[in-house]
Backbone and ligand atoms as CSV (ligand in chain L), in Angstrom:
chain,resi,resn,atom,element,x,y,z
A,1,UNK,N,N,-21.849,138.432,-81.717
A,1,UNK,CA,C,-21.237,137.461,-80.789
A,1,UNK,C,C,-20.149,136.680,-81.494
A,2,UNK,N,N,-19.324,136.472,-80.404
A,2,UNK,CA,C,-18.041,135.221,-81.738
A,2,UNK,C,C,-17.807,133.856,-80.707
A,3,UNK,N,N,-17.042,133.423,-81.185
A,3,UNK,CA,C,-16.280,132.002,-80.634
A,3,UNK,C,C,-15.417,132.041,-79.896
A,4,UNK,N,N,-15.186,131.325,-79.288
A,4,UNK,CA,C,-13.697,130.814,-78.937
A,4,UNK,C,C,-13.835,129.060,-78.520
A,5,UNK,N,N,-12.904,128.909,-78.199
A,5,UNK,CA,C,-12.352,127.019,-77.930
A,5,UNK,C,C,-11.559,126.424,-77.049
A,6,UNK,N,N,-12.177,125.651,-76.010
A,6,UNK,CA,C,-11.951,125.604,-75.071
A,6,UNK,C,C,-11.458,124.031,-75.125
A,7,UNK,N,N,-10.588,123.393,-74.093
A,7,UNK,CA,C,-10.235,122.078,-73.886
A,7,UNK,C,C,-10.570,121.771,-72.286
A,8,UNK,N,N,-11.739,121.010,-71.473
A,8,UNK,CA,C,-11.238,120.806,-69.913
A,8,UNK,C,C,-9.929,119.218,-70.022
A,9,UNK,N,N,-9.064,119.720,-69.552
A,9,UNK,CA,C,-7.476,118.839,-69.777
A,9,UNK,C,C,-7.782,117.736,-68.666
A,10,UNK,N,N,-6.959,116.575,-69.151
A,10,UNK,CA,C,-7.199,115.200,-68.223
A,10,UNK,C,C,-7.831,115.262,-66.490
A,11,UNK,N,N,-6.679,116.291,-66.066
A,11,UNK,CA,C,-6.935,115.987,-64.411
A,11,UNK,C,C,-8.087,116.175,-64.433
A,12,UNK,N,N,-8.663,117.477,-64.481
A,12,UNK,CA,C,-9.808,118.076,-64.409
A,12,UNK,C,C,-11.140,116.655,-64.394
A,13,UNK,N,N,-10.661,115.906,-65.637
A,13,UNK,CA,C,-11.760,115.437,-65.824
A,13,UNK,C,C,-11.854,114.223,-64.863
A,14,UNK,N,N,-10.153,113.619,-64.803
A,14,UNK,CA,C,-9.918,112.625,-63.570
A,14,UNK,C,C,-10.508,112.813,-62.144
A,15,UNK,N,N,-10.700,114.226,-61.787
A,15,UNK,CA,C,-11.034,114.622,-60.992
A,15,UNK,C,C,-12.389,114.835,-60.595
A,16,UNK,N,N,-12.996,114.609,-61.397
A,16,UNK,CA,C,-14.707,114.623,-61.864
A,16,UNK,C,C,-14.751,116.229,-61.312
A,17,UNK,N,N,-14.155,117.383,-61.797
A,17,UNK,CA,C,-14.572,118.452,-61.927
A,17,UNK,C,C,-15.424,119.023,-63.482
A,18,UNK,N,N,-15.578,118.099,-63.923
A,18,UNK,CA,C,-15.778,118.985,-65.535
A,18,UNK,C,C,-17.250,119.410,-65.261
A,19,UNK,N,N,-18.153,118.854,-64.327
A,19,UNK,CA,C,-19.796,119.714,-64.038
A,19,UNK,C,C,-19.334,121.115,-63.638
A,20,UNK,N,N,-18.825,121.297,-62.804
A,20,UNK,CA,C,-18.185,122.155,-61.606
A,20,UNK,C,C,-18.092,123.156,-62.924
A,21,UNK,N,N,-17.032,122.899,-63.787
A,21,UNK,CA,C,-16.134,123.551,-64.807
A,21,UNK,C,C,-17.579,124.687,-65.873
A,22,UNK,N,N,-17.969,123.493,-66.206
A,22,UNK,CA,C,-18.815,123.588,-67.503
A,22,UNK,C,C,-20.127,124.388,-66.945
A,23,UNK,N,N,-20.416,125.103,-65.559
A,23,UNK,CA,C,-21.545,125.126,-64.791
A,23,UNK,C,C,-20.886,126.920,-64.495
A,24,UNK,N,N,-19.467,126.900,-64.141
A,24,UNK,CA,C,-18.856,128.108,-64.406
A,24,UNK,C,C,-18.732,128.792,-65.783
A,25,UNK,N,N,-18.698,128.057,-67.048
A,25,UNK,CA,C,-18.611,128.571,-68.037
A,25,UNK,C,C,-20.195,128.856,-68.263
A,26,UNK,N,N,-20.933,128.407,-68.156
A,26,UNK,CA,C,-22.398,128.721,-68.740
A,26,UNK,C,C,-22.974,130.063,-67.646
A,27,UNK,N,N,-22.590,129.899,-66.311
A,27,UNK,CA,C,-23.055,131.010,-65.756
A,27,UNK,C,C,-22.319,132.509,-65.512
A,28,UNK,N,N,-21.145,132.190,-66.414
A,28,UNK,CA,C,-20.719,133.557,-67.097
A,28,UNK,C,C,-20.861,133.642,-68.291
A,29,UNK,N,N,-22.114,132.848,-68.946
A,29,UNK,CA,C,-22.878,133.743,-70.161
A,29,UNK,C,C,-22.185,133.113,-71.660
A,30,UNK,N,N,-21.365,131.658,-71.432
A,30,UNK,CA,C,-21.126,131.428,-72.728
A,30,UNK,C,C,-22.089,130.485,-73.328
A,31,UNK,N,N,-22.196,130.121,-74.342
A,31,UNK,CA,C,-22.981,129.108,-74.598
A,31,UNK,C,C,-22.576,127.969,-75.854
A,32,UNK,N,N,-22.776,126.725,-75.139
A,32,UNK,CA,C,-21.818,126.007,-75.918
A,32,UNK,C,C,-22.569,125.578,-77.151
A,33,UNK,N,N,-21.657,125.870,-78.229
A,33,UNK,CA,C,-22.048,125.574,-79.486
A,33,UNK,C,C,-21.813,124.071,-79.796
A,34,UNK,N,N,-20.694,123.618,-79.411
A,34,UNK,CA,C,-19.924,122.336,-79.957
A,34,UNK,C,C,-19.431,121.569,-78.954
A,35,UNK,N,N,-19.809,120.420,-78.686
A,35,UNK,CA,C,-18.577,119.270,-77.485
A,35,UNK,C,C,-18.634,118.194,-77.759
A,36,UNK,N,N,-17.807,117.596,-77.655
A,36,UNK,CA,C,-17.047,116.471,-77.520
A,36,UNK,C,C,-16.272,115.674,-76.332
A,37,UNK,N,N,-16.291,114.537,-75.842
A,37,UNK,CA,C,-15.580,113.516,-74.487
A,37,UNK,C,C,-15.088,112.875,-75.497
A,38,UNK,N,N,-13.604,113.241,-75.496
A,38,UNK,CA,C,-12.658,112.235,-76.819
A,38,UNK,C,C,-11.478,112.096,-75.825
A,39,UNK,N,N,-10.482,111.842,-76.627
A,39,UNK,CA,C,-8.690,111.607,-76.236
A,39,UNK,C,C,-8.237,111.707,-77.291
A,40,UNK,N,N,-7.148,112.620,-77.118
A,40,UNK,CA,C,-5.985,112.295,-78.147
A,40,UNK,C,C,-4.534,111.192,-78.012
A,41,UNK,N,N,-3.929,111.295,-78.917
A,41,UNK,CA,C,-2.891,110.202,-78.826
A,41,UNK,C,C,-1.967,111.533,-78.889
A,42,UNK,N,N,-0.388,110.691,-78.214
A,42,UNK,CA,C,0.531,111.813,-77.874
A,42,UNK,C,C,0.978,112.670,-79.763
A,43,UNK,N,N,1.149,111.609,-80.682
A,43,UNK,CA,C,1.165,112.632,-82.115
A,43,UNK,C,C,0.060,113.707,-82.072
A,44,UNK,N,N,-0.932,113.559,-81.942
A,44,UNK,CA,C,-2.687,114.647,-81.925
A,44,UNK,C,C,-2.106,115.460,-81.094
A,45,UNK,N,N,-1.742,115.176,-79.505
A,45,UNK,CA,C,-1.670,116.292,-78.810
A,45,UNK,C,C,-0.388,117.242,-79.157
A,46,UNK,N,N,0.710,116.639,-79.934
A,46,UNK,CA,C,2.076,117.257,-80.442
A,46,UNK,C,C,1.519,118.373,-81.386
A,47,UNK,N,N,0.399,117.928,-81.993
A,47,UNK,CA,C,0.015,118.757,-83.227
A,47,UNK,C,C,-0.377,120.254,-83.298
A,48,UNK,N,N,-1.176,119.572,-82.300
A,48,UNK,CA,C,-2.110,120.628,-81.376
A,48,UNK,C,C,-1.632,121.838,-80.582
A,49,UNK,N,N,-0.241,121.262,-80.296
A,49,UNK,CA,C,0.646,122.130,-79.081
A,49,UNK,C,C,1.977,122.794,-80.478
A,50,UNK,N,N,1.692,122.401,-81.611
A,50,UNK,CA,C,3.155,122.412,-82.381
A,50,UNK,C,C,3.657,123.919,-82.241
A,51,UNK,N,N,2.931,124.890,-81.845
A,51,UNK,CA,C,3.469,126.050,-81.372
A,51,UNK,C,C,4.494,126.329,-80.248
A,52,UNK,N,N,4.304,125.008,-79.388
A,52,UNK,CA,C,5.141,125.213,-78.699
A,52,UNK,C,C,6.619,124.170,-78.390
A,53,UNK,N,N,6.441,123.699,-79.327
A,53,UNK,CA,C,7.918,122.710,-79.695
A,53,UNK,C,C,9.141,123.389,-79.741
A,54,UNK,N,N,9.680,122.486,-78.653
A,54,UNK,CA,C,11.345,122.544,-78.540
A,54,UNK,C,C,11.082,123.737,-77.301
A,55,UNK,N,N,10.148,124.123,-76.757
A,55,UNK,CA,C,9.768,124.655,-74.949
A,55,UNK,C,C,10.169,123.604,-73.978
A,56,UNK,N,N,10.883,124.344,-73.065
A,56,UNK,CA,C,11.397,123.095,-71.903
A,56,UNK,C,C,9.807,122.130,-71.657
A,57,UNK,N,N,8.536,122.706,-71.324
A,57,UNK,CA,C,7.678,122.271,-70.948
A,57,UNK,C,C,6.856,121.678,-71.958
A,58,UNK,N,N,7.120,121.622,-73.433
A,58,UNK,CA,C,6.322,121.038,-74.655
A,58,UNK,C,C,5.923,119.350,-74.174
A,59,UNK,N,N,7.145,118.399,-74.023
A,59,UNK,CA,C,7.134,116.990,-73.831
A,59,UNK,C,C,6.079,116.512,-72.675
A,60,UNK,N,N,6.099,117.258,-71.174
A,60,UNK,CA,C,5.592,117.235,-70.375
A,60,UNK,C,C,4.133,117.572,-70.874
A,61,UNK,N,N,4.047,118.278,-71.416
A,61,UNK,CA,C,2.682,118.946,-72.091
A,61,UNK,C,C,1.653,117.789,-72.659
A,62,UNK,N,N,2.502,117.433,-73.794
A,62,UNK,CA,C,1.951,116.227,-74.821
A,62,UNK,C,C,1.474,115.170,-74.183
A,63,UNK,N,N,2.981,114.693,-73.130
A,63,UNK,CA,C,2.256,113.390,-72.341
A,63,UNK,C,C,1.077,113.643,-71.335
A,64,UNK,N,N,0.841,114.921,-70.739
A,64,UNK,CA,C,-0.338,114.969,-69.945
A,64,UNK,C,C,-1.587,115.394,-70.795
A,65,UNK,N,N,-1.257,115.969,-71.705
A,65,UNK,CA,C,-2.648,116.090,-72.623
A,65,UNK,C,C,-3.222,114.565,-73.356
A,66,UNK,N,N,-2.280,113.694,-73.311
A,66,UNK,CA,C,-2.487,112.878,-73.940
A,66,UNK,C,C,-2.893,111.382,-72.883
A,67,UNK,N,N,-2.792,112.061,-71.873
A,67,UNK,CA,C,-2.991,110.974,-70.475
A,67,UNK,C,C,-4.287,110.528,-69.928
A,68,UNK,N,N,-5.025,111.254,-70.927
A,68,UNK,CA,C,-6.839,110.623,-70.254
A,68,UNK,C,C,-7.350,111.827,-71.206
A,69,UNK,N,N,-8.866,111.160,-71.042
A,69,UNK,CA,C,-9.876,111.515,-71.448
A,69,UNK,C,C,-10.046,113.340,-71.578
A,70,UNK,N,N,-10.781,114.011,-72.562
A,70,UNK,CA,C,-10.871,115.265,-72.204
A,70,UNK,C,C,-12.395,116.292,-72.776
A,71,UNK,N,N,-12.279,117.134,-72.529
A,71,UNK,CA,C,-13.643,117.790,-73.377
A,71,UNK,C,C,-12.737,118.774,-73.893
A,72,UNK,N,N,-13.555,118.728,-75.456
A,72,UNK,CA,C,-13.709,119.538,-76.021
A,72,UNK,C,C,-14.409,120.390,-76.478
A,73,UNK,N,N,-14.662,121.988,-76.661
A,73,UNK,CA,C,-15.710,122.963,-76.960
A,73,UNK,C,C,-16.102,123.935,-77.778
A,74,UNK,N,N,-16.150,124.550,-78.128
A,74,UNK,CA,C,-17.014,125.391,-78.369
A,74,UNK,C,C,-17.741,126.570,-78.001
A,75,UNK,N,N,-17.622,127.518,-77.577
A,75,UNK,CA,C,-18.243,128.326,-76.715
A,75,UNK,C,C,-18.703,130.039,-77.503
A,76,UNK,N,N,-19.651,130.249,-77.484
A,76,UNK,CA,C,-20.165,131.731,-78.188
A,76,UNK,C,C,-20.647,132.295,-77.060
A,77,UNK,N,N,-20.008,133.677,-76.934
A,77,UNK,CA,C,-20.391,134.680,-76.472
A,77,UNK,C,C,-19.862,136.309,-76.825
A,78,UNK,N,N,-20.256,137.775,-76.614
A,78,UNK,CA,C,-19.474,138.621,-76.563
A,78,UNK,C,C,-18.510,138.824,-76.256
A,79,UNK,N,N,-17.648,139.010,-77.050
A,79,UNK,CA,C,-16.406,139.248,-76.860
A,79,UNK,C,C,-15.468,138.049,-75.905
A,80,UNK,N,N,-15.653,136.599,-76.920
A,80,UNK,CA,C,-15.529,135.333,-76.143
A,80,UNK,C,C,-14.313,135.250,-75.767
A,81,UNK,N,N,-13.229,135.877,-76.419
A,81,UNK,CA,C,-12.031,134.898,-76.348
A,81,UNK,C,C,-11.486,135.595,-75.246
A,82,UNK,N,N,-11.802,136.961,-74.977
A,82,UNK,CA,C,-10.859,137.943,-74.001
A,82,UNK,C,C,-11.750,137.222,-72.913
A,83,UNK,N,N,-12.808,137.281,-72.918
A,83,UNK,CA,C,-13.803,137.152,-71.727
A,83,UNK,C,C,-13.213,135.735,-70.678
A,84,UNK,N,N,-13.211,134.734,-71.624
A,84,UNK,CA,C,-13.007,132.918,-71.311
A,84,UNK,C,C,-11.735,133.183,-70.520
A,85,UNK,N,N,-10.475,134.230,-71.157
A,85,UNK,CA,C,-9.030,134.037,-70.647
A,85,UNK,C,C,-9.622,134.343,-69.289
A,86,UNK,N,N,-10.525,135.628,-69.254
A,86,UNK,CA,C,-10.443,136.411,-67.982
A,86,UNK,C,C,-11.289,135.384,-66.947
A,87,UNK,N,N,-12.026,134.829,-67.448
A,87,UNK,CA,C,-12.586,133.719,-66.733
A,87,UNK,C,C,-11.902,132.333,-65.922
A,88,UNK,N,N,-10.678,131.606,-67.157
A,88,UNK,CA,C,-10.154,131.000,-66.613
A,88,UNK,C,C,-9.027,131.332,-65.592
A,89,UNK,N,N,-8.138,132.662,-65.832
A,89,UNK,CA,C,-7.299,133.168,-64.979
A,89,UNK,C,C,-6.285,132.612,-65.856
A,90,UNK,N,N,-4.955,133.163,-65.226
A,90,UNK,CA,C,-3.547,133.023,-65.596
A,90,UNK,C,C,-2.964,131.579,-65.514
A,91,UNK,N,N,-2.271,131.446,-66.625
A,91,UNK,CA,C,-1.597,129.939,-66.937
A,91,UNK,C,C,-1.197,129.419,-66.098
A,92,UNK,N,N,-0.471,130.285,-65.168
A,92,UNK,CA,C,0.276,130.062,-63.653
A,92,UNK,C,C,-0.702,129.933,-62.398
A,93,UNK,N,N,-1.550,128.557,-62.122
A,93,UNK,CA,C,-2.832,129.402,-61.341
A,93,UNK,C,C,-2.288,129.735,-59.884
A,94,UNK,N,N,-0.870,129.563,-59.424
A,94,UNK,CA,C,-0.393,130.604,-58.373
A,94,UNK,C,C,-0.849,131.939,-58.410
A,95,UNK,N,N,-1.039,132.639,-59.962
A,95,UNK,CA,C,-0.553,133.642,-60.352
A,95,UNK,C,C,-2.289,133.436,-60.902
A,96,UNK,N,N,-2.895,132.988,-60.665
A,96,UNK,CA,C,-4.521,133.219,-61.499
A,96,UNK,C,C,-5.431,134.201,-60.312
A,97,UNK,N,N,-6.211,135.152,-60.895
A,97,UNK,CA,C,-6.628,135.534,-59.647
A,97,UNK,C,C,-8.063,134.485,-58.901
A,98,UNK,N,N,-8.557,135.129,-57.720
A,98,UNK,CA,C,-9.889,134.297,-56.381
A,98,UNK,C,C,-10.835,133.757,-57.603
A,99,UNK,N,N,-11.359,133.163,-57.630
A,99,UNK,CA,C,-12.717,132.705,-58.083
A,99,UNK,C,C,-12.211,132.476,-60.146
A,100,UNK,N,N,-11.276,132.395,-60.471
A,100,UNK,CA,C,-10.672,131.874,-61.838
A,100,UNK,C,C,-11.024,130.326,-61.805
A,101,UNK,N,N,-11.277,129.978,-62.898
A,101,UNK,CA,C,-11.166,128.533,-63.083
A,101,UNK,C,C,-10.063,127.620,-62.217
A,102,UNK,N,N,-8.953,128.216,-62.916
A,102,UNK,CA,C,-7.880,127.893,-62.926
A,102,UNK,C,C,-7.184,128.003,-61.761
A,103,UNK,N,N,-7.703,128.959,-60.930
A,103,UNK,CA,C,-7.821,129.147,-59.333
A,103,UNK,C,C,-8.091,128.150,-58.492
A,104,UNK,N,N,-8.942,127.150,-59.005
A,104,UNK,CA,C,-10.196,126.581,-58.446
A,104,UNK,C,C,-9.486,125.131,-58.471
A,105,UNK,N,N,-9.457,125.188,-59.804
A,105,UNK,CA,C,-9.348,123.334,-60.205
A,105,UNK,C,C,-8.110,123.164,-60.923
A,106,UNK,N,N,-7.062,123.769,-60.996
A,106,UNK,CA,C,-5.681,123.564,-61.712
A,106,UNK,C,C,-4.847,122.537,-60.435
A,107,UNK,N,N,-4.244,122.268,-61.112
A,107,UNK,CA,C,-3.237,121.305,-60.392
A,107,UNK,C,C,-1.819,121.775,-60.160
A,108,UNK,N,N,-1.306,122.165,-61.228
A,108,UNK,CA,C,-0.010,122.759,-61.918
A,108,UNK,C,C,-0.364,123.964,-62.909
A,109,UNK,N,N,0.744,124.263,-63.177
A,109,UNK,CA,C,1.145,124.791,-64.178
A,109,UNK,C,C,0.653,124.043,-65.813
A,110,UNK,N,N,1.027,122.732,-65.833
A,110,UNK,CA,C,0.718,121.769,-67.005
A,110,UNK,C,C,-0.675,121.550,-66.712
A,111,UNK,N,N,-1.470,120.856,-65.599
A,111,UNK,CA,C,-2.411,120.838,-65.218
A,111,UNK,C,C,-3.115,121.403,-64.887
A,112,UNK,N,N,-3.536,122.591,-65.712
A,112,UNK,CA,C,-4.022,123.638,-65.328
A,112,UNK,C,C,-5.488,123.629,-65.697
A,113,UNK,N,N,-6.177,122.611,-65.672
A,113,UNK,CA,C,-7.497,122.337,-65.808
A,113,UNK,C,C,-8.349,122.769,-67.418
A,114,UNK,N,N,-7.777,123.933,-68.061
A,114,UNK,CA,C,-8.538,124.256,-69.156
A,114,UNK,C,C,-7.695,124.826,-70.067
A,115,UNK,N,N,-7.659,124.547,-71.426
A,115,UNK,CA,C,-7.494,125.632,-72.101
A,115,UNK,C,C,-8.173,126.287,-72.928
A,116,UNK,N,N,-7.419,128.167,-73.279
A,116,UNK,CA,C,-8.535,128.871,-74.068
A,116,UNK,C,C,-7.910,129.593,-74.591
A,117,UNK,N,N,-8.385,129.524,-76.189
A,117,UNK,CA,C,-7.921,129.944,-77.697
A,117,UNK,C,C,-7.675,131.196,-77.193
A,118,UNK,N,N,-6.346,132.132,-78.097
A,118,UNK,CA,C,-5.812,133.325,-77.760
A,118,UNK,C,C,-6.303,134.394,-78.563
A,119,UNK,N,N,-6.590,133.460,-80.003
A,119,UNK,CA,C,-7.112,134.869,-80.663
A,119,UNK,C,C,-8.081,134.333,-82.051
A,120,UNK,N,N,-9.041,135.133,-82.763
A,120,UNK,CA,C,-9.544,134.233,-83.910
A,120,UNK,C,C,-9.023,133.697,-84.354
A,121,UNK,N,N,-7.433,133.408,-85.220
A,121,UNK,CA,C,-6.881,132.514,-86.156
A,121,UNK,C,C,-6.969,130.997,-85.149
A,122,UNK,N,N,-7.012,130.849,-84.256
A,122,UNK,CA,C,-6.598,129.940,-83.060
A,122,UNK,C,C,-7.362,129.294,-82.563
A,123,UNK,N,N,-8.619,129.946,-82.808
A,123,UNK,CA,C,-9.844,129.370,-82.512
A,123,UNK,C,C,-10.106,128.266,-83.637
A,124,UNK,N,N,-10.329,129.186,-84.933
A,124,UNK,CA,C,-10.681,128.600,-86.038
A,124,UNK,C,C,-9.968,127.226,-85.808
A,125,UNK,N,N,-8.684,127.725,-86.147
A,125,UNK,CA,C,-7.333,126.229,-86.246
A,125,UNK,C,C,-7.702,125.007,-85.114
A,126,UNK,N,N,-7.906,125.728,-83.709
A,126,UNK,CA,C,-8.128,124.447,-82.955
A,126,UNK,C,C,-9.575,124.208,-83.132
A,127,UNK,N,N,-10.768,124.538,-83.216
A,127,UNK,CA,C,-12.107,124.056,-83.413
A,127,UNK,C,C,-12.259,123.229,-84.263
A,128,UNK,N,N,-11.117,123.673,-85.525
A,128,UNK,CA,C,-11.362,123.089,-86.992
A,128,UNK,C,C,-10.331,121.157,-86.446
A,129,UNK,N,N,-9.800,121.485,-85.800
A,129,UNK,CA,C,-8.786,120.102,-85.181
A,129,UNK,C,C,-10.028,119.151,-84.638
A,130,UNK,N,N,-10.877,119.538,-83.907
A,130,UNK,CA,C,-11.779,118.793,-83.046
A,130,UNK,C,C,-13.163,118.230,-83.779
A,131,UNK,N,N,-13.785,119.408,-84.565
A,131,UNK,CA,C,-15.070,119.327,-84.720
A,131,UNK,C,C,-15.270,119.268,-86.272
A,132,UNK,N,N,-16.161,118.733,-87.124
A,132,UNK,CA,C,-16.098,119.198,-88.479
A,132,UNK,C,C,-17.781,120.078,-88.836
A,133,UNK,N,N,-17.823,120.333,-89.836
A,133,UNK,CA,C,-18.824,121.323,-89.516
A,133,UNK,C,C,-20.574,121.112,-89.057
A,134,UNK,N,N,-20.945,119.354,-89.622
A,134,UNK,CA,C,-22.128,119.028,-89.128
A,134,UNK,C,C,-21.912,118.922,-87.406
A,135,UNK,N,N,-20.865,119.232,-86.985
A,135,UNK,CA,C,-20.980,118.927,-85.193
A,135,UNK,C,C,-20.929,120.042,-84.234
A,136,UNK,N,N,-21.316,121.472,-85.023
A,136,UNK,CA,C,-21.218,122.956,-84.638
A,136,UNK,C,C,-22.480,123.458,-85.005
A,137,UNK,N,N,-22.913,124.139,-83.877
A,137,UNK,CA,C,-24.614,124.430,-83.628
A,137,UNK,C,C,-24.891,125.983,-83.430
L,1,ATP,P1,P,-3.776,127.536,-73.108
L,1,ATP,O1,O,-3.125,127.745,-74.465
L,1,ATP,O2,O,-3.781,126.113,-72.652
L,1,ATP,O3,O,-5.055,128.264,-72.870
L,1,ATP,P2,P,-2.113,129.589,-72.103
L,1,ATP,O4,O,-2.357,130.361,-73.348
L,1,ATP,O5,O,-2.437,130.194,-70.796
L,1,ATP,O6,O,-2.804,128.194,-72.069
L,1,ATP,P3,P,0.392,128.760,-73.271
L,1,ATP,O7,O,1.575,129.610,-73.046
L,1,ATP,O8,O,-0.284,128.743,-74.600
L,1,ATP,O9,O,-0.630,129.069,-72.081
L,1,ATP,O10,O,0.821,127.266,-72.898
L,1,ATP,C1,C,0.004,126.179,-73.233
L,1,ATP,C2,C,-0.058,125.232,-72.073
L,1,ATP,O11,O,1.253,124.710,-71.823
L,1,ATP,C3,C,-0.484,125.842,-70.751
L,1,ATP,O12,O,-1.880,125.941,-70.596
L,1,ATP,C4,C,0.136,124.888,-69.750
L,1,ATP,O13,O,-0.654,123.697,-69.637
L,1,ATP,C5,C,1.436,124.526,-70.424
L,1,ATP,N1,N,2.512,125.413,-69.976
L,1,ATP,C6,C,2.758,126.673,-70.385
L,1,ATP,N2,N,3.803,127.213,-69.776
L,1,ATP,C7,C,4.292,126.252,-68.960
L,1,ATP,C8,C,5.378,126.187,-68.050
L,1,ATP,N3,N,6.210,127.221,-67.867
L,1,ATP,N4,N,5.563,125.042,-67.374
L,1,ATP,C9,C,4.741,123.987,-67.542
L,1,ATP,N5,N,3.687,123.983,-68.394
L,1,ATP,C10,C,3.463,125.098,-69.088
């Protein structure tokens, strides 16, 4: 089994969807190793996103990641990281398919209710951002 790392992003949580969220992730079989109800400040969320600096949509990014409260995760299952994408649906949730997370509870494009690590190096890097190792189970 492996990892991957998940974020539910402000609206979501403004929205009091994160049961809803976290109730879809467990009954497609992940199981959360690690969480956290934190916030970042707009430098944390710049850090976090620094892959995507100097993107028309980076600035917009930072300030809504950085606009409220969020969860952070953890999640183990087979073949987690392909599985979670296919779970949450496409970045675009116009473009996400019926019953996707991101289908469900996205707002936008920016607000797209969740994010999920692309590949092991990414996981590691963002898990290792959130959690240190006594807070991983
Ligand atoms: P995540 O990394 O959050 O799982 P992703 O891999 O589907 O999402 P990325 O291309 O890594 O998407 O973009 C990171 C985040 O930046 C997206 O989840 C979304 O919130 C925002 N974003 C990406 N593309 C756009 C865009 N064209 N317009 C507005 N926001 C965008």
């Amino acid at each position: 089994k492996n990892m991957t790392f998940t974020i539910i992003k402000p609206t979501a949580i403004k929205n009091n969807n994160a049961g809803a969220i976290l109730k879809m992730i467990n009954d497609a079989g992940f199981v959360i190793k690690a969480m956290k109800f934190t916030r970042i400040s707009k430098t944390q969320a710049g850090a976090f996103y620094a892959v995507h600096k100097g993107k028309p949509f980076y600035k917009e990014l930072i300030r809504f990641m950085s606009s409220g409260p969020i969860i952070a995760a953890i999640l183990e299952k087979e073949n987690a990281i392909e599985d979670f994408r296919e779970l949450i649906g496409a970045t675009n949730p116009d473009k996400a398919k019926e019953g996707t997370v991101r289908k469900i509870f996205a707002c936008s494009v920016t607000e797209n209710a969740v994010h999920g690590s692309d590949s092991v190096e990414n996981v590691r890097i963002e898990a290792d951002f959130f959690f240190n190792q006594l807070e991983i189970y």
